[in-house]
N, C-alpha and C positions, 0 to 999 in steps of 0.2 A: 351897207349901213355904216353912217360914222362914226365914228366912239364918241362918246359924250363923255368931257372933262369933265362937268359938273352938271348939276342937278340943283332946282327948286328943294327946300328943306323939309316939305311933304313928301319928296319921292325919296329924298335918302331914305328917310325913315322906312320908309315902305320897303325900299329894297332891301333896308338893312335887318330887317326885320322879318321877314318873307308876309307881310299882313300888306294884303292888295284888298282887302275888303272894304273900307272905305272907297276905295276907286270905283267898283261896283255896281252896274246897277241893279237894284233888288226887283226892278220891271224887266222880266224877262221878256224876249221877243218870240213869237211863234215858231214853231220849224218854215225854213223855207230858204231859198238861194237871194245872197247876200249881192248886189252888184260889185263887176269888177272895181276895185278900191286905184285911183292913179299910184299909189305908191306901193300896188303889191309884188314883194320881192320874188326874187324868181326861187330862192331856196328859203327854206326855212333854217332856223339855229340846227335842228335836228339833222335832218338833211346834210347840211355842210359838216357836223362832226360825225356822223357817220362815212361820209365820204373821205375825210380824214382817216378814221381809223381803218379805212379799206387800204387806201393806199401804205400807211404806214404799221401793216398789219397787228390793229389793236383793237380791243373789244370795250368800247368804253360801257356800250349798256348791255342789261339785262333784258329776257323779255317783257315785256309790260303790257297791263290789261288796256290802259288808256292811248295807245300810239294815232289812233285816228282820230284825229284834230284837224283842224288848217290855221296857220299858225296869225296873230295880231295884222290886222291894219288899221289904216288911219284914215275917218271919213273929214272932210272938210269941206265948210261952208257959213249955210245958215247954222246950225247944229253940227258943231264938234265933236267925234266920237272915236275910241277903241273897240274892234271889236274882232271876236274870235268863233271858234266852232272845237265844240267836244263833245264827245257820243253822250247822248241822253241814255242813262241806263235804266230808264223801263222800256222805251220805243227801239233804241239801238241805233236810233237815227243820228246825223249833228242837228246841235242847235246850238242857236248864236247868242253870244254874251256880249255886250255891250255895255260901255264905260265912255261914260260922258266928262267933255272937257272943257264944257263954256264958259267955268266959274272960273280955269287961272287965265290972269291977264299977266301981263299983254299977249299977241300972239304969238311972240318970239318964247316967249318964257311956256307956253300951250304949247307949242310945237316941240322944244328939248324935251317936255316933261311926257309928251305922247309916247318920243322915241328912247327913251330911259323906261317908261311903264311897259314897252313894248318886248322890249328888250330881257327885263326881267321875265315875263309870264310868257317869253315862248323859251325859254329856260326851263321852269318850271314845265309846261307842257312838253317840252322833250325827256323829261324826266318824267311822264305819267300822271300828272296834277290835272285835277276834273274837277272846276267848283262845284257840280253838282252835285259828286259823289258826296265830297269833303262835305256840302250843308246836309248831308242825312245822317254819314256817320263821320263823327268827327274824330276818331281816331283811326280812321282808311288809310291815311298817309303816315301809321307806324310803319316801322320794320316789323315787316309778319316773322323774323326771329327773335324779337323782342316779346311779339305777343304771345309764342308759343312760350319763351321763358317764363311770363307772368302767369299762364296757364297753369304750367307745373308746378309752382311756386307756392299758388292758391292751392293746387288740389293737394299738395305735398301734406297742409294744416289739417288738410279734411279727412282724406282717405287712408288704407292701411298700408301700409306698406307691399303687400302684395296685388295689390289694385295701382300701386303706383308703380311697378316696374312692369306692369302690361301697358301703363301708359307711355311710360318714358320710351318701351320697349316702339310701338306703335308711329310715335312724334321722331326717333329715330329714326327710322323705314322712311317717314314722309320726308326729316329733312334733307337727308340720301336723294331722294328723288329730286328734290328742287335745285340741289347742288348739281345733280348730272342732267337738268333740263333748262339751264342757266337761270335760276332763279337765285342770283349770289344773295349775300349777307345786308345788302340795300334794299332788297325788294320790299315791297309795299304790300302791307296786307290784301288791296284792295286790287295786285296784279294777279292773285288765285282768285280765278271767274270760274263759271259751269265746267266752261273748254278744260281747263286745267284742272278739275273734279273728275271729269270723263277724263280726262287721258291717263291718270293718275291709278284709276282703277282699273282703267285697261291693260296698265301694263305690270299690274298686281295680279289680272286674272289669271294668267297661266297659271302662275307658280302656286297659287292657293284654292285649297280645296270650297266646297261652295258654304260651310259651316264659318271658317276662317274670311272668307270674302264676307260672311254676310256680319262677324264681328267687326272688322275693318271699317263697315258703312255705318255700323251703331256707334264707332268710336268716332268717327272724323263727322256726324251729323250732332253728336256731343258737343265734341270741341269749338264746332263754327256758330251752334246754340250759342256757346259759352261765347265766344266774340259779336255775335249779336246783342246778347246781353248786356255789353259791354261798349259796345258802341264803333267795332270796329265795323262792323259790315250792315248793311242793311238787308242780306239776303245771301240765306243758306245756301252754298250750293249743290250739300251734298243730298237735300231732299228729293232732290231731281235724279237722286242714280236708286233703280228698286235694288231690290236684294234677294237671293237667289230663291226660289221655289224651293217650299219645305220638304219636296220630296226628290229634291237632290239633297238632303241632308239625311244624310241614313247613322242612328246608334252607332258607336262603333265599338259596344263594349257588350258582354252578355250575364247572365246572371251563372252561379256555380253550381254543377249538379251534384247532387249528395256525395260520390266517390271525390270529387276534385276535394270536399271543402274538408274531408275525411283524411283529403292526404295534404292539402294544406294545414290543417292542425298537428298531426304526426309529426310530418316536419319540422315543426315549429316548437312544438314541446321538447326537443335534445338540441336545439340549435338557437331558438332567439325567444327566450318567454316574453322579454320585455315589448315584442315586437308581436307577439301573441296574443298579449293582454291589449294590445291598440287594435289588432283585426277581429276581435272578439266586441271589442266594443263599439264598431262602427258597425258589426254584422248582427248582434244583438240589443246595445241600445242605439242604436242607428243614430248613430252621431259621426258628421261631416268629420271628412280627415283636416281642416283649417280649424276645424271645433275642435277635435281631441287635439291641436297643435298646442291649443293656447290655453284647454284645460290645467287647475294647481291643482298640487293634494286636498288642499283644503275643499276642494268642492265633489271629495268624493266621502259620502257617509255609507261606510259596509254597516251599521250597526241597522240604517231602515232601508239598506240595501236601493240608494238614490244616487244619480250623478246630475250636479247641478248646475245645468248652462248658464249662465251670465246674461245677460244681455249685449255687453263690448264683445263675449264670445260668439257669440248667436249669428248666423246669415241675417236672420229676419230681426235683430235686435230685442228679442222680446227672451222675459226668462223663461225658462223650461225646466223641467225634473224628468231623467230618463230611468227607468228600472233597468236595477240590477238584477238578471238572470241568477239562478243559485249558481251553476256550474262556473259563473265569471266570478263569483265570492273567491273561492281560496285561491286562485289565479291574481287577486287584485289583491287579497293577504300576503301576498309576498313582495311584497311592490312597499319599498320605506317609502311610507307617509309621511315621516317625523318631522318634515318639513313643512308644514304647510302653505307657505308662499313660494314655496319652490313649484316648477312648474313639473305636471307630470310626470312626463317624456321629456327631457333636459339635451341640450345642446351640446354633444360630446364628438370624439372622433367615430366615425363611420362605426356602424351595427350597436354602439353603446347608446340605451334609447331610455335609459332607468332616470330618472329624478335629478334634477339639475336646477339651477338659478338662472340660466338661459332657456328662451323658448326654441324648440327646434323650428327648421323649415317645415312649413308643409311638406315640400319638393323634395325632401332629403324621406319623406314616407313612403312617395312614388317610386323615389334608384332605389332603394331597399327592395322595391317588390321584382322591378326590372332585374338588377345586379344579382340576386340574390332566390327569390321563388319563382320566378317564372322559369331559369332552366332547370334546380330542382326537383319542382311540381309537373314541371312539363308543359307549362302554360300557353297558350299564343300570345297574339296581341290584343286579342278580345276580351281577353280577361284580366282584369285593372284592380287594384286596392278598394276602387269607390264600388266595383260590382261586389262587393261585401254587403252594401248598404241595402243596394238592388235585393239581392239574394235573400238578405234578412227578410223583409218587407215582404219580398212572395213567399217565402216558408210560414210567415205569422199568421196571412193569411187563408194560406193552403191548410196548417194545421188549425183551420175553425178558430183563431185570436178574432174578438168582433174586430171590424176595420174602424169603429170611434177609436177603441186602444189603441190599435196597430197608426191610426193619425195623429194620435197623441202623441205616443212613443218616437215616430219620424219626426215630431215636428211640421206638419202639412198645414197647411193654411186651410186646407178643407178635405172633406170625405172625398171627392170627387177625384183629388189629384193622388189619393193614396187609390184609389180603386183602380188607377191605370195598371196595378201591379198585378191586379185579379186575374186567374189563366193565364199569368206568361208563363210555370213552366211547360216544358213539353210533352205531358203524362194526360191520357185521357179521362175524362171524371169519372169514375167507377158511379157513383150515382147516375149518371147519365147512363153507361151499358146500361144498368138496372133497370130504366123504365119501359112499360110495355109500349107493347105497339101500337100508336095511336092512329093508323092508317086501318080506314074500315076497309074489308075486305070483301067486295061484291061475290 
């Protein structure tokens, strides 16, 4: 093909511009084989720099969703025409795009202007460019690390800061992936297809358990929502991958039998009261360990013995009032209130958990229990900070508390999810021995 020194003032534009849309025809043609064209070259742009960077060992592209094309030719006659082939992405088939050129005259000036428009858009198609993608979603042809940056950026306004470092945590794992599956810092939203969904997860499955695998599919069917929403993609395609059977996800935490929680307290009373007073109140007024992170003084009244959720505090957003136990009273008397916009549990060096002007981590209430009571107490790994909450909830219930209080007191959205806790422990119902025997005896 020859160079062309210049150009009619419609195709500089065009090329300089990368907008071939005017050129276009908006009458698409059916699927079907195109006759040989006299001027089809023998390589395409593609083609020829790839074979380039073979010999001169260099990697100019990426992989890309779009590479099956067949690249511009030129029909000539009665009717003038450009025309091409890019995968249709509902069929998967080619189909042909055709751009009509009888309006420039003369035909010296048609013919530069064919091989300059021809020129640019097998350009563009070696670099991955599909009009058809580009008229459904019009930002396909971002850099997909751009869109994951606007991603974070948005959720950063919205969510809490512990919900944004399992995101960032997550979009790091995937960009790790795309870098070691050449998917550089060019790639185009619209080069992560099904293929690259499935392989993605495939090579996540070893290493994660089927709980973890099946967070992974909630998060990345999120995120490509979120780019649909948005207009990068026209189709999710992480909806195509299931998610594990819920009976490969087994608990992995258990609730504490009356000796464990007897010498959990022990412990706890000559070594960390501060830290007492938080296991006490997740285990009696069952409030989340992200709830008592962010609980202040202020919203504890000893006088009508209430502790009062917030709604900014709350999982479910909604307020709440949890009763205070008498036995957590003079435990929570010792505890300086005098601050009341200070936050509970305060932000200090390791094991210091008393009232502060900073919020603590959640995560800093977990290595406390890891670091510190599990070898203590003697504990496995079955046994967690949050089995406090567990634990609470079946004792309430066990000791005859009705289960409307006992759902109140959790915070449940309903009776039904607090009755899950009914019979877990492992003790048999002395009311049941009691009953006669209802088998008649011939």
């Amino acid at each position: 093909m020859k160079r062309i020194s210049s150009s009619p003032p419609q195709v500089e534009k065009a090329l300089n511009t990368n907008d071939l849309g005017p050129f276009l025809n908006k009458k698409r043609d059916k699927i079907g084989t195109a006759p040989e064209p006299k001027s089809l070259p023998d390589m395409s742009l593609y083609d020829i720099i790839q074979e380039l960077s073979e010999r001169k060992k260099m990697r100019l592209f990426s992989p890309l969703a779009c590479i099956n094309y067949r690249p511009c030719t030129l029909t000539e006659g009665k009717e003038w025409f450009i025309s091409f082939y890019v995968q249709d992405p509902d069929t998967g088939k080619l189909k042909r795009i055709r751009m009509k050129l009888n309006r420039i005259k003369p035909v010296s000036a048609r013919r530069k202007t064919a091989r300059a428009l021809m020129s640019a858009i097998d350009q563009r198609l070696a670099l991955g460019w599909n009009p058809l993608i580009e008229a459904r979603s019009p930002k396909a042809y971002m850099k997909l690390s751009d869109a994951l940056d606007s991603f974070l950026k948005i959720k950063g306004k919205e969510m809490e800061e512990n919900s944004m470092r399992s995101y960032r945590s997550f979009i790091k794992t995937f960009r790790d992936w795309l870098a070691e599956n050449g998917y550089g810092p060019e790639a185009y939203v619209c080069s992560f297809n099904l293929e690259s969904a499935l392989s993605f997860m495939d090579d996540l499955e070893e290493d994660l358990s089927a709980k973890t695998y099946n967070n992974y599919v909630t998060f990345f069917r999120s995120l490509f929502n979120w780019m649909r929403s948005k207009g990068y993609i026209d189709f999710n395609p992480f909806d195509e991958i299931q998610k594990k059977s819920k009976r490969l996800i087994k608990k992995s935490r258990r609730i504490l039998t009356d000796e464990e929680l007897s010498k959990l307290i022990s412990f706890l009373q000559g070594e960390n009261e501060a830290y007492l007073a938080m296991c006490l109140i997740c285990y009696s007024c069952l409030i989340r360990p992200k709830e008592i992170a962010m609980l202040k003084c202020k919203d504890i009244d000893l006088q009508k013995q209430l502790i009062h959720v917030k709604p900014e505090v709350a999982k479910n957003d909604k307020d709440s009032f949890r009763t205070i136990p008498d036995d957590l009273v003079p435990i929570l008397h010792r505890i300086d209130l005098s601050h009341p916009d200070w936050y509970l549990f305060g932000q200090h060096h390791q094991g210091d958990f008393s009232p502060g002007p900073g919020k603590i981590c959640s995560r800093k209430i977990a290595q406390w229990w890891n670091l510190h009571v599990r070898e203590a107490c003697g504990f496995g790994m079955d046994l967690k900070f949050y089995s406090l909450k567990d634990t609470g909830i079946t004792n309430m219930l066990g000791g005859g508390i009705p289960i409307n209080v006992v759902q109140q007191q959790a915070d449940h959205s309903s009776v039904a999810m607090t009755a899950i806790y009914v019979g877990n422990k492992p003790n048999a119902a002395e009311e049941l021995k009691r009953m006669q025997n209802f088998l008649e005896k011939k």
